[in-house]
N, CA and C of each residue as an Amber inpcrd file, in Angstrom:
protein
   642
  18.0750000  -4.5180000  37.6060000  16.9460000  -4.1390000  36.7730000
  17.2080000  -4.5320000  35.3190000  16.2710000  -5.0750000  34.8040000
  16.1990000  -5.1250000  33.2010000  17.0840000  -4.1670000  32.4460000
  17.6480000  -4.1690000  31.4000000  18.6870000  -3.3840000  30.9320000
  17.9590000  -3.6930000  29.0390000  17.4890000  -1.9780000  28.6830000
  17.1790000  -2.3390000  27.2850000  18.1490000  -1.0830000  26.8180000
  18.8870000  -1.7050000  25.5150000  19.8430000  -1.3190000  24.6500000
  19.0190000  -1.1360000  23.3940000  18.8500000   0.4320000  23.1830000
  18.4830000   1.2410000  22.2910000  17.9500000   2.7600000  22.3480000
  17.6430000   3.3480000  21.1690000  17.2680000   4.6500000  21.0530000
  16.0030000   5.0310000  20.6640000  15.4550000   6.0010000  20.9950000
  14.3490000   6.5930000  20.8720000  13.8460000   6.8230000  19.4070000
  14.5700000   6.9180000  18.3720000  14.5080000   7.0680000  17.0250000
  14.1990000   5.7330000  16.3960000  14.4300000   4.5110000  16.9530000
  14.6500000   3.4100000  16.2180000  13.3460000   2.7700000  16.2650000
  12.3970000   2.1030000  15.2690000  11.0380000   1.5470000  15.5090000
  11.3850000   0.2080000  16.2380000  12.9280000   0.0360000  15.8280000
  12.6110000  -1.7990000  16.5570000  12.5290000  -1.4320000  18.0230000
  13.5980000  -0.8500000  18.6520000  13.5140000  -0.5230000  19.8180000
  12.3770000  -0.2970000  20.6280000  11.3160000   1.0690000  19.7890000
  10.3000000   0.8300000  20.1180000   9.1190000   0.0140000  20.3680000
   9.1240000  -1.3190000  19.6020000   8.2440000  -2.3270000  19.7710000
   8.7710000  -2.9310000  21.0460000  10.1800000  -2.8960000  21.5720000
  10.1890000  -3.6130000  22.9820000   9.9390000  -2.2110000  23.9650000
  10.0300000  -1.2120000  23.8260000   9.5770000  -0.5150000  24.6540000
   7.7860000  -0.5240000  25.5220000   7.5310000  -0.7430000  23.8810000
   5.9980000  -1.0260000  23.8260000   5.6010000  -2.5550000  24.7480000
   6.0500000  -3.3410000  24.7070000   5.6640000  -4.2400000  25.6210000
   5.9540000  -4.2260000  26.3940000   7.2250000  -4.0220000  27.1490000
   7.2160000  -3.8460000  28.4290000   6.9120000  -2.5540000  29.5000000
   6.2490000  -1.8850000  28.4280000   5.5090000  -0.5490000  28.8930000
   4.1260000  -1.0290000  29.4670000   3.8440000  -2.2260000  28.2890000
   1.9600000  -2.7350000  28.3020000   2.4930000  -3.4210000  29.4760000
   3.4810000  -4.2030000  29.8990000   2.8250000  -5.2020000  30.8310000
   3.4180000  -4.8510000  32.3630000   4.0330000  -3.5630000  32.0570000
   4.4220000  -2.8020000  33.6100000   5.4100000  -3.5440000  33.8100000
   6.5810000  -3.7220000  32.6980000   8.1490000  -4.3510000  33.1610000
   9.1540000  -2.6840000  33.5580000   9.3520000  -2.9080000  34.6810000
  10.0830000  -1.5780000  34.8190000  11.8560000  -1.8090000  34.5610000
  11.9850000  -1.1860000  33.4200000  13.4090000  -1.0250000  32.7960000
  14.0020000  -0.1470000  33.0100000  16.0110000   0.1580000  32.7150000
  16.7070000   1.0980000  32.2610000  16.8770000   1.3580000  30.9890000
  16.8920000   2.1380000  30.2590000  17.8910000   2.1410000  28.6940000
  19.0870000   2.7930000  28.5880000  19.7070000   1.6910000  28.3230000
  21.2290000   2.4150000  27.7510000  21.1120000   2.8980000  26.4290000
  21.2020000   4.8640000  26.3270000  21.0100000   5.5720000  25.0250000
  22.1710000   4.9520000  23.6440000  22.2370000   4.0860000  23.3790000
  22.6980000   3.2530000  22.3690000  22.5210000   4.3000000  20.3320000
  23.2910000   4.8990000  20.1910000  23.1410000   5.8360000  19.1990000
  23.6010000   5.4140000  17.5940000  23.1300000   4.7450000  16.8450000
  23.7770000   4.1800000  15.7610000  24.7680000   5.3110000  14.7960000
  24.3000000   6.5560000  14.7170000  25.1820000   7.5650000  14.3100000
  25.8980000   7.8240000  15.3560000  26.3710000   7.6720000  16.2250000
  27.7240000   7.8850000  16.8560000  28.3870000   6.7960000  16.6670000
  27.8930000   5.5340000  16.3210000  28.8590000   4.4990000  15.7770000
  28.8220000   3.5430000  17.2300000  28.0100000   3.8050000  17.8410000
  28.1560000   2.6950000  19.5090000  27.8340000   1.4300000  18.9520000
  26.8880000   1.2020000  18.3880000  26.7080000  -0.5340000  17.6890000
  27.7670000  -1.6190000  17.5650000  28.7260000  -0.8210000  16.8940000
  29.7440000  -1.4240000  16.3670000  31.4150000  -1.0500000  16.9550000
  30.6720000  -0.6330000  18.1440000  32.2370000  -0.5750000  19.2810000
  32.4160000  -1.6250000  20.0920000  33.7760000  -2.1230000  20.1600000
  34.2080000  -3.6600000  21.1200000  33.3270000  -3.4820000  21.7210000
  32.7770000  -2.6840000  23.2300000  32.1920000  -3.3670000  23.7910000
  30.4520000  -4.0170000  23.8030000  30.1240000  -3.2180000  22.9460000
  28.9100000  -3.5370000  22.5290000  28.7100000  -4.4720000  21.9640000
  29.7100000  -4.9760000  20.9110000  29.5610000  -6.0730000  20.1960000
  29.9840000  -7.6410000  21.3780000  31.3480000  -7.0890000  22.6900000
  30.4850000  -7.9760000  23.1350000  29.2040000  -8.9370000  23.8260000
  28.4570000  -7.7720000  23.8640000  27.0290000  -7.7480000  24.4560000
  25.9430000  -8.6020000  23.1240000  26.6500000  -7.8670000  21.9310000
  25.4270000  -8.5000000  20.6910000  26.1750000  -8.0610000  19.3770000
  26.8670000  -9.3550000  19.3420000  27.5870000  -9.7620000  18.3070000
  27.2800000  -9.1490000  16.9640000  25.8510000  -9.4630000  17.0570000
  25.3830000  -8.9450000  15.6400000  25.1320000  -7.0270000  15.4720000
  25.5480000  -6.4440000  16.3350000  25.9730000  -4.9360000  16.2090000
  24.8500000  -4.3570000  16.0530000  23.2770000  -5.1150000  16.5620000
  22.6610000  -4.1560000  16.0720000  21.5530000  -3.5220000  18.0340000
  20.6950000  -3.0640000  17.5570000  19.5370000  -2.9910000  18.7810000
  18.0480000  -3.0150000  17.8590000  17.4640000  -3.4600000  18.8290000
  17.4840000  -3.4090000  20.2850000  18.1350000  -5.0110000  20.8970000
  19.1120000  -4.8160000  21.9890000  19.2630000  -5.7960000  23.2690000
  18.7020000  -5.5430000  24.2180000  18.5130000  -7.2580000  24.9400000
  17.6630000  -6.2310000  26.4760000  18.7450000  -7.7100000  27.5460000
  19.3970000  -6.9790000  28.6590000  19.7710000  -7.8390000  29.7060000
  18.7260000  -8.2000000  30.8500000  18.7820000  -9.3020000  30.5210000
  17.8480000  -9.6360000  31.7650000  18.8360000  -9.7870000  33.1640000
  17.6920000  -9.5400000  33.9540000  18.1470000  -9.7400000  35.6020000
  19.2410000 -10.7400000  35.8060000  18.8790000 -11.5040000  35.0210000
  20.1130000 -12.5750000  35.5140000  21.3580000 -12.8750000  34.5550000
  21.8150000 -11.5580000  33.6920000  22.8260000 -11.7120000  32.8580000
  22.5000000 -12.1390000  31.6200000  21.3770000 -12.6090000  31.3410000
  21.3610000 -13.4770000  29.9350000  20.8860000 -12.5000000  28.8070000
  20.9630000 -12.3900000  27.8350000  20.8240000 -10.9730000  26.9510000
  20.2550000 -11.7640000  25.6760000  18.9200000 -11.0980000  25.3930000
  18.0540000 -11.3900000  24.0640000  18.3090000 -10.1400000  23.1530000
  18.2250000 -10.6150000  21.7080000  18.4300000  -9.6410000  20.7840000
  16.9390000  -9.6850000  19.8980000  16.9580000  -8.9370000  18.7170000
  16.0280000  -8.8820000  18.0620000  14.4860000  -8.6800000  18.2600000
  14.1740000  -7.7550000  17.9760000  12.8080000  -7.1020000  18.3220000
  12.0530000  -8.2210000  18.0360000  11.4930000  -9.0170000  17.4040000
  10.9040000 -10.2870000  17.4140000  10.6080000 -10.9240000  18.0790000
  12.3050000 -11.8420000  18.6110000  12.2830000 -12.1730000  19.3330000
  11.7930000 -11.6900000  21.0390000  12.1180000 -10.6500000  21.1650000
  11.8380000  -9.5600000  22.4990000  10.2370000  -9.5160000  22.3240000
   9.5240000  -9.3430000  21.2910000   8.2290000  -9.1920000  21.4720000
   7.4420000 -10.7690000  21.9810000   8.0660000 -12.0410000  21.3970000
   7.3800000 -12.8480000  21.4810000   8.0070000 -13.6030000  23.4480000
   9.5330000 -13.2510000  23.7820000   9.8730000 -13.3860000  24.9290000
   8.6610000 -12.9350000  25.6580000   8.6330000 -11.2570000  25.5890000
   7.4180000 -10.8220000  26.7090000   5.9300000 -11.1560000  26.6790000
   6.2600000 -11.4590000  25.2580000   4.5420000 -11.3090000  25.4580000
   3.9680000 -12.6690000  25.6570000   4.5940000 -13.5410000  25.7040000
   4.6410000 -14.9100000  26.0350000   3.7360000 -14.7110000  27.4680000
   2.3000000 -15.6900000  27.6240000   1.3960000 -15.7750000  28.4510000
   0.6810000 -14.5510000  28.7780000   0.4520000 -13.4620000  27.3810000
  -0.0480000 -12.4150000  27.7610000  -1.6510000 -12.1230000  26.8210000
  -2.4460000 -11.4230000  26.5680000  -3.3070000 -11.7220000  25.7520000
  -3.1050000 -11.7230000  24.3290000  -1.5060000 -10.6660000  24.5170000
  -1.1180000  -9.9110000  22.9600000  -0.5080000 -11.5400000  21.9600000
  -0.2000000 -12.8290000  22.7920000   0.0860000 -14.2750000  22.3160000
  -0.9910000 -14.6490000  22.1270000  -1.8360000 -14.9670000  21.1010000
  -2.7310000 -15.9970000  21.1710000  -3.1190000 -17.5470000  21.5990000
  -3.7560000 -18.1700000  22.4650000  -3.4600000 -19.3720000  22.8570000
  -3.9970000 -20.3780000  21.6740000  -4.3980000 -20.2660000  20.5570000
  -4.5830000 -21.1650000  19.6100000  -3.7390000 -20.9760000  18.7570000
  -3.3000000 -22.3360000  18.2980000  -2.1100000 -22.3210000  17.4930000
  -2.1460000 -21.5730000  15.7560000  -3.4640000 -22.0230000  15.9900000
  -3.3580000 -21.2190000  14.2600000  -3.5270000 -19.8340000  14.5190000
  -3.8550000 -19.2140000  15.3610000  -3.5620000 -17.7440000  15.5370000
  -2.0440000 -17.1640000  15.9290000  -2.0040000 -18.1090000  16.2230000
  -0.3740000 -17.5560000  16.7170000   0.7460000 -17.7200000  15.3780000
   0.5180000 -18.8360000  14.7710000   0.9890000 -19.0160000  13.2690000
   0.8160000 -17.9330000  12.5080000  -0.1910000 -17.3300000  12.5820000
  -0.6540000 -15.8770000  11.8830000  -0.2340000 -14.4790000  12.6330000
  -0.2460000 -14.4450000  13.5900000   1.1990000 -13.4370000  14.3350000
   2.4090000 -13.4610000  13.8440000   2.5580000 -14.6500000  13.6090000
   4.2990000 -14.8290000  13.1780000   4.3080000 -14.1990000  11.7960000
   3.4420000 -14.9460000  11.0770000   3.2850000 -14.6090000   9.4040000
   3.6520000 -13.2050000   9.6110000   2.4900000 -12.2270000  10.2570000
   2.5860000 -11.1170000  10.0530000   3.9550000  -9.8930000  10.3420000
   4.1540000 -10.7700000  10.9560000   5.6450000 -10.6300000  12.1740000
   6.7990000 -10.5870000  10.9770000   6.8970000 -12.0030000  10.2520000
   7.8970000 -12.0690000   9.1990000   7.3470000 -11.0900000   7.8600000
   6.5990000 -10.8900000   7.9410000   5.9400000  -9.3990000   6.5680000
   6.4900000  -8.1440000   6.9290000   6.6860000  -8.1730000   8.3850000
   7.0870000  -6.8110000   8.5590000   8.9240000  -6.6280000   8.4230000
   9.3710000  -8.1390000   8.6660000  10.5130000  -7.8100000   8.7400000
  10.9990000  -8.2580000   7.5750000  10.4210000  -8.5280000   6.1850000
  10.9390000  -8.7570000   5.2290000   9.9310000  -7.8940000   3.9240000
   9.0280000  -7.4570000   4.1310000   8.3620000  -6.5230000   3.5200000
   8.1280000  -5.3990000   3.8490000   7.6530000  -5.0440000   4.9080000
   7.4340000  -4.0710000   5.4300000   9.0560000  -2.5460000   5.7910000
   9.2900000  -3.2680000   6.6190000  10.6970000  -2.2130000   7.2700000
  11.2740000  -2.0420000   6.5550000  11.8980000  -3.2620000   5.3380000
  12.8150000  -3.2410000   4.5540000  12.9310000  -1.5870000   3.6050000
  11.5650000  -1.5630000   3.7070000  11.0150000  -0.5910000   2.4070000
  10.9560000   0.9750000   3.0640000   9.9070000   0.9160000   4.0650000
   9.2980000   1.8300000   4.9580000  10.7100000   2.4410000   6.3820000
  11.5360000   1.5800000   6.4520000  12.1110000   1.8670000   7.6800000
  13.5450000   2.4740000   6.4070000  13.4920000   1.6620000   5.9560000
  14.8160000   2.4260000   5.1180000  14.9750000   3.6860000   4.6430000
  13.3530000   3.7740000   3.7770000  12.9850000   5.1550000   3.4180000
  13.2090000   6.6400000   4.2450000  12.7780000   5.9410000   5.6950000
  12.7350000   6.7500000   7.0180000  14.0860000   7.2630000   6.9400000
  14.8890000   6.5570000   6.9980000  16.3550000   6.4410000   7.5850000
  16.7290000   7.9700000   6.3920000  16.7790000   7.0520000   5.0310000
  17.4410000   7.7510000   4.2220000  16.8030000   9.2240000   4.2750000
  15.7080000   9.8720000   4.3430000  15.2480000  10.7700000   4.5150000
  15.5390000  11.7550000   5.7340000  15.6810000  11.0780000   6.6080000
  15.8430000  12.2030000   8.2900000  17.2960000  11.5000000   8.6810000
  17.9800000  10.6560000   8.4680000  19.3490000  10.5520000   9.2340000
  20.7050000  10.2410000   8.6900000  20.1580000   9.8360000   7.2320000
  21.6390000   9.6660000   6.2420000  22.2910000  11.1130000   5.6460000
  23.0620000  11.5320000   5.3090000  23.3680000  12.3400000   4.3270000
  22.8330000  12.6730000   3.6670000  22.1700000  13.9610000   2.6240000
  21.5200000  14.2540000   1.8990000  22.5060000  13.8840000   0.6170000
  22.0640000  13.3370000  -0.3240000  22.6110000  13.1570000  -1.9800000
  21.6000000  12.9040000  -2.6780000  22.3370000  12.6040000  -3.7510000
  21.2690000  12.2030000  -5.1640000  21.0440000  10.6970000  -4.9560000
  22.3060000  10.2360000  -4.6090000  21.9620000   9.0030000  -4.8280000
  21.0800000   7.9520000  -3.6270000  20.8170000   8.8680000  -2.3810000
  19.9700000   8.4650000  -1.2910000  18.6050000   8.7420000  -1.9270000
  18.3130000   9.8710000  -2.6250000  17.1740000  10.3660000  -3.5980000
  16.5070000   9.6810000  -3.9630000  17.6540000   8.7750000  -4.9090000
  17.0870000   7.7160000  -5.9320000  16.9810000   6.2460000  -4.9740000
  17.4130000   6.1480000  -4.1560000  17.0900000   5.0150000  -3.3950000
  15.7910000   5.0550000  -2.5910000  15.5400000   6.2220000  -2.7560000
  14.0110000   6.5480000  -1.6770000  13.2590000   5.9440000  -2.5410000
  13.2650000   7.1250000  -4.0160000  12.6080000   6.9530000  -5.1730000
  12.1030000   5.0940000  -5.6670000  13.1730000   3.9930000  -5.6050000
  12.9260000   2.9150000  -6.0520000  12.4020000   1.9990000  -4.9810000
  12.2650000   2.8150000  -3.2000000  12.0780000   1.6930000  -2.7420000
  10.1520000   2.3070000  -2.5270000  10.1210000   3.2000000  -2.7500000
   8.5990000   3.7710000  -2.7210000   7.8650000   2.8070000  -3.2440000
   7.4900000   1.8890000  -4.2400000   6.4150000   1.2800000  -4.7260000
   6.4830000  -0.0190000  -3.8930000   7.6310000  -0.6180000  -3.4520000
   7.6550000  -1.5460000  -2.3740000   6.5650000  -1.2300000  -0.8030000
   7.1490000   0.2940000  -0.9440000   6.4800000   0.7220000   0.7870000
   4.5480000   0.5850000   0.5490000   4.4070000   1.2150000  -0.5610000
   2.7330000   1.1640000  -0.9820000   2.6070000  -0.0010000  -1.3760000
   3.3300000  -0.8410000  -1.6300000   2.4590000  -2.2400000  -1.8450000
   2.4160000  -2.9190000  -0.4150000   3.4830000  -2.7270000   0.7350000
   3.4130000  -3.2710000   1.5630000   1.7320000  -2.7010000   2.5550000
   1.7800000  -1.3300000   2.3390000   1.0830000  -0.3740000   2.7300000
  -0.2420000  -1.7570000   2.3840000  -0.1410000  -1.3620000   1.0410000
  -1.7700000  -2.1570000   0.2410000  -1.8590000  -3.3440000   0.8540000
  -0.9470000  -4.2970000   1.2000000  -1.3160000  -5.3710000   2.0180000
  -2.1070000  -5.4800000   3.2070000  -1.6350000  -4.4730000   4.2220000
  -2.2560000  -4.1380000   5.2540000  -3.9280000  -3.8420000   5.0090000
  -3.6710000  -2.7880000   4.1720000  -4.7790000  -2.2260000   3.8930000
  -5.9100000  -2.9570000   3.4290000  -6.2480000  -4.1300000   3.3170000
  -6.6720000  -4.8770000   2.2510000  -7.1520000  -5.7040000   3.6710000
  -6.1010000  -6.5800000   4.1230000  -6.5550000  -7.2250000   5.7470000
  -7.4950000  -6.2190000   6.3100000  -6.8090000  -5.0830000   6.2860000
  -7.7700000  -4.2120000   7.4140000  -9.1460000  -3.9440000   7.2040000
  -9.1700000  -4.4250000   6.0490000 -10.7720000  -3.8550000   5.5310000
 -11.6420000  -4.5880000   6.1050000 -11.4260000  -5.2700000   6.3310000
 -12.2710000  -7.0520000   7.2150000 -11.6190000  -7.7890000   8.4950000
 -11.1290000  -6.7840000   9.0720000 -10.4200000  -7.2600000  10.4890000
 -10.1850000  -5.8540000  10.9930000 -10.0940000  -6.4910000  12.5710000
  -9.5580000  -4.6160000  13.1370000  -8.2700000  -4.9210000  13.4210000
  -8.0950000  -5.8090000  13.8730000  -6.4370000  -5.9210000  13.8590000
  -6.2360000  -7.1610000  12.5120000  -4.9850000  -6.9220000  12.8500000
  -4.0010000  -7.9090000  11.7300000  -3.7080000  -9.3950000  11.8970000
  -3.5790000  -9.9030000  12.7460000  -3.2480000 -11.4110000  12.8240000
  -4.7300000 -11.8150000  13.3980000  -5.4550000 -10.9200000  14.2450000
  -6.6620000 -11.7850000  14.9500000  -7.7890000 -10.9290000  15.7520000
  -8.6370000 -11.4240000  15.9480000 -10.2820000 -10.3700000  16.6770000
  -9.5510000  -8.9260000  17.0030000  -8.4010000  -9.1020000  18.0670000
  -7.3930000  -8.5080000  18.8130000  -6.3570000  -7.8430000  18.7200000
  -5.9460000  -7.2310000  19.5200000  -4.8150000  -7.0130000  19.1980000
  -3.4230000  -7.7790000  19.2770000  -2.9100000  -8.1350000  18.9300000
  -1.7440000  -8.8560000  19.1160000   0.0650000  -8.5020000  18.8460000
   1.0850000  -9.1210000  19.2390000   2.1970000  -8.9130000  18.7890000
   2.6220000  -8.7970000  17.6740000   1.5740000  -8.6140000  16.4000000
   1.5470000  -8.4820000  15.0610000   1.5260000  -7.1890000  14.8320000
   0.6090000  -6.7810000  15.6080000  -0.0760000  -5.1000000  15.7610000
   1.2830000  -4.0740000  16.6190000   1.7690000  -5.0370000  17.3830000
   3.0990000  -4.1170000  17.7670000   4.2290000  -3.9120000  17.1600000
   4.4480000  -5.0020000  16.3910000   5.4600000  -5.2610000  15.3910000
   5.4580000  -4.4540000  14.3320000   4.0640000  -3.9200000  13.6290000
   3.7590000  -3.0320000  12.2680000   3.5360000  -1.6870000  12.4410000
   3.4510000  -1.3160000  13.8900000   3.0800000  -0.1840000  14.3860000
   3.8870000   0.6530000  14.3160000   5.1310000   1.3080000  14.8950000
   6.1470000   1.9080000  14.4870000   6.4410000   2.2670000  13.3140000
   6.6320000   1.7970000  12.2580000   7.2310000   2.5230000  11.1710000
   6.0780000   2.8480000  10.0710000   5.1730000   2.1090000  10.3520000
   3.7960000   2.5740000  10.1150000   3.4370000   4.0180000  10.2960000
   2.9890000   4.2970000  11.3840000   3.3550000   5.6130000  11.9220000
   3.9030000   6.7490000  11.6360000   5.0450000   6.2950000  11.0020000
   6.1650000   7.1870000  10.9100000   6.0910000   6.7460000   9.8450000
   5.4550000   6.5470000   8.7660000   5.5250000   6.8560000   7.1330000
   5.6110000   8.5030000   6.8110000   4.9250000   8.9820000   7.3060000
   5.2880000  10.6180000   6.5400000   6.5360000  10.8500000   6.8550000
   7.6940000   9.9220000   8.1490000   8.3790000  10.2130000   7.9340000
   9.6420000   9.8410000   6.3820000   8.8820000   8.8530000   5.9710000
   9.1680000   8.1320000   4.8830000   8.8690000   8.7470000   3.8760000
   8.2650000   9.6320000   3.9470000   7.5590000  10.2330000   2.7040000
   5.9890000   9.4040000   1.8340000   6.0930000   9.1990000   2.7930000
   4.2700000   8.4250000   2.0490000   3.5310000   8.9780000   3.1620000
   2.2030000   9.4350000   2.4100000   1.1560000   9.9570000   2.6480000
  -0.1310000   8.8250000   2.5590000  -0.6320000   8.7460000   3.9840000
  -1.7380000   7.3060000   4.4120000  -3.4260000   7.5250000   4.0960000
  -3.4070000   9.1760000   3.2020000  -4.5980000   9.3580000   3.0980000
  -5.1200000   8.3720000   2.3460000  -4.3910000   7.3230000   1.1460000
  -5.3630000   6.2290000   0.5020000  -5.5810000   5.1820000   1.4580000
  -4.9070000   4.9430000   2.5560000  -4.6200000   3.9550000   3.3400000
  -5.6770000   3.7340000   4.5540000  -6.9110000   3.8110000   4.4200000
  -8.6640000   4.2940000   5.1940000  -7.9800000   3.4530000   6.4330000
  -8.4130000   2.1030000   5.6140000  -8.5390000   1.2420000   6.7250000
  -7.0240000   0.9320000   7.6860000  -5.7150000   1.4150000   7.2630000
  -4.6130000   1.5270000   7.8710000  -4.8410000   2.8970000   9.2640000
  -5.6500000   3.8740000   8.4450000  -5.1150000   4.8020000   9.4730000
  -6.1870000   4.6220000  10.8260000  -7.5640000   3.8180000  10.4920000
  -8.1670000   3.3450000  11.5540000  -7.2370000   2.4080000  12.7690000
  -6.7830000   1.4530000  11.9600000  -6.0670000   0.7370000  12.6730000
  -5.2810000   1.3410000  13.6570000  -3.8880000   2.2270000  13.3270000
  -2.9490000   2.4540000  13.7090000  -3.9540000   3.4910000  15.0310000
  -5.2690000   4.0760000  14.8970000  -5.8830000   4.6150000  16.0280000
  -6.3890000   3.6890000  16.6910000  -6.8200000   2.8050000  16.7380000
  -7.1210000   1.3220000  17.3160000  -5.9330000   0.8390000  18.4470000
  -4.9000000   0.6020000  17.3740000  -3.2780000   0.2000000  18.0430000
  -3.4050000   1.1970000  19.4010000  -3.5120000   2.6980000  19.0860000
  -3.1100000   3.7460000  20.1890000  -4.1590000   3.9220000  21.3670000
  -5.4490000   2.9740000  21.1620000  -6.4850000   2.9740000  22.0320000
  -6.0460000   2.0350000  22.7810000  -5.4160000   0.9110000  22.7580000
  -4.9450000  -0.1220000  23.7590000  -4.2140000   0.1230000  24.8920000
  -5.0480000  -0.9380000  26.2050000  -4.4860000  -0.3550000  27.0040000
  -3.1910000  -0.1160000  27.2630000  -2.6140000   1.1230000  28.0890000
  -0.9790000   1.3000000  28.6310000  -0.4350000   1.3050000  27.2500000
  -1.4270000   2.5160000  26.3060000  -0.2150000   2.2610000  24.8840000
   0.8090000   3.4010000  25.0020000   2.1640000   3.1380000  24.7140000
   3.3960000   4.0010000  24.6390000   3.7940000   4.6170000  23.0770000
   3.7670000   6.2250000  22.5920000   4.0230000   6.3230000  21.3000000
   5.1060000   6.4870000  20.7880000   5.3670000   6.2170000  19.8580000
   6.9700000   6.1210000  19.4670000   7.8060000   7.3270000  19.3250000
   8.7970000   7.6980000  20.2700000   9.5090000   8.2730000  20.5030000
   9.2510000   9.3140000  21.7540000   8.6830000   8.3010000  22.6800000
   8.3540000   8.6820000  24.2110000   9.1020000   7.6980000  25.0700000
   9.5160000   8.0900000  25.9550000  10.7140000   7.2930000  27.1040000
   9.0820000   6.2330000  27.6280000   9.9130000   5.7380000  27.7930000
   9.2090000   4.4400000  28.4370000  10.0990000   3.9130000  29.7210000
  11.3970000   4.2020000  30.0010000  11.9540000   3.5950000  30.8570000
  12.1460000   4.5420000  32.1020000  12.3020000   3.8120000  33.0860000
  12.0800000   4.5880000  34.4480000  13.6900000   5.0220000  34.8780000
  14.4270000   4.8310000  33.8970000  16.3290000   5.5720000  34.1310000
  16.7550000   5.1220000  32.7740000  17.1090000   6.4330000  32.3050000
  18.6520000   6.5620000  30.9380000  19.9520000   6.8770000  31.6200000
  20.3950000   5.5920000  30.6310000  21.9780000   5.8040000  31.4190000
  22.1550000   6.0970000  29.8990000  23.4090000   6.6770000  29.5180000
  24.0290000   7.2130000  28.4780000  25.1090000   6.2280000  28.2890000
  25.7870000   5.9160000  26.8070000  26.2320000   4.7970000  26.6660000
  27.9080000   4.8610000  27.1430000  28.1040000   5.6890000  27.2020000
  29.5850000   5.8560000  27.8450000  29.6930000   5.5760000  28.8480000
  28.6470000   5.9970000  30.2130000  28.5890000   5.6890000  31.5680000
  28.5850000   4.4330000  31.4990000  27.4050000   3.8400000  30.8990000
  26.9560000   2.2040000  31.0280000  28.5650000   1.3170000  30.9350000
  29.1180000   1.7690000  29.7220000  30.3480000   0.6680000  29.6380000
  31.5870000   1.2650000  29.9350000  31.4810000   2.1440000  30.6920000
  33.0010000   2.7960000  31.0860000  33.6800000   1.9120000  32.3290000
């Protein structure tokens, strides 16, 4: 069976949960915990060098990393890919906004707020990355005013990609009441069919990460 490496807390994770929830891929997850430090234990790293999740093993041994990548693997010949090229160019765009504008700001915020240490100086890191998260916010917001989704008519792997930490802005500490046309969306996103919400099991067996590599 498919083998996905990650946790319930993590938005990347969740965007591959999310597709292979939509397209009825029946998986395991190995509970992969970044505060217990599993990322960055021998054996994990030799699974994915780069120490992070989500990984997913496929049936036949071969192992993809990066939520990106994992979204555009599955969704490859599905409706959430667009078959015209300039739409699909505009998935990606949106795809690389999230992972260089978006998360950077919004997923960090998350972090530092509910799973780092409490200090001053996590405080002030919330504090400076806040006008980043509302401008990323305002980007969206601005598309959304004249589109229902983000890359196209549809919904697409753009819309799965921004969805998660989106979401979970209050856990960030931003409040989406200026954000009209965002919070339509993100109810849009949750109207699609076979949608999974973030931080709901999606997989049909958890193995725990000690069992998995013992």
């Amino acid at each position: 069976m498919l083998t996905l490496f990650g946790n319930l807390e993590s938005g990347n994770v969740h965007k591959v949960q999310a597709i292979l929830y939509r397209i009825e891929v029946a998986y395991r997850r190995v509970d992969v915990v970044q505060a217990a430090g599993h990322p960055r234990t021998e054996k994990f790293l030799a699974l994915n060098p780069m120490g992070k999740v989500p990984a997913v093993r496929l049936d036949d041994g071969d192992v993809i990393t990066e939520s990106g990548a994992l979204l555009y693997w599955f969704g490859r010949g599905t409706e959430l890919w667009p078959a015209d090229e300039r739409a699909r160019t505009e998935v990606l765009r949106w795809m690389c906004f999230e992972q260089y504008s978006h998360e950077p700001a919004l997923a960090v915020m998350r972090y530092l707020r509910h799973f780092a240490p409490a200090s001053e100086d996590n405080d002030r890191r919330v504090r400076e990355l806040a006008p980043r998260a509302h401008q990323a916010l305002h980007v969206m917001n601005a598309r959304l005013a004249s589109s229902a989704f983000l890359a196209a008519d549809s919904c697409t792997l753009a819309d799965l990609a921004l969805y998660p930490y989106t979401r979970w802005s209050d856990q960030a500490g931003i409040d989406l009441t200026a954000y009209e046309h965002v919070r339509r969306w993100l109810e849009r996103v949750e109207a699609q069919p076979r949608f999974l919400a973030p931080g709901v099991e999606g997989a049909t067996e958890v193995v725990s990460f000690d069992d998995y590599f013992e």
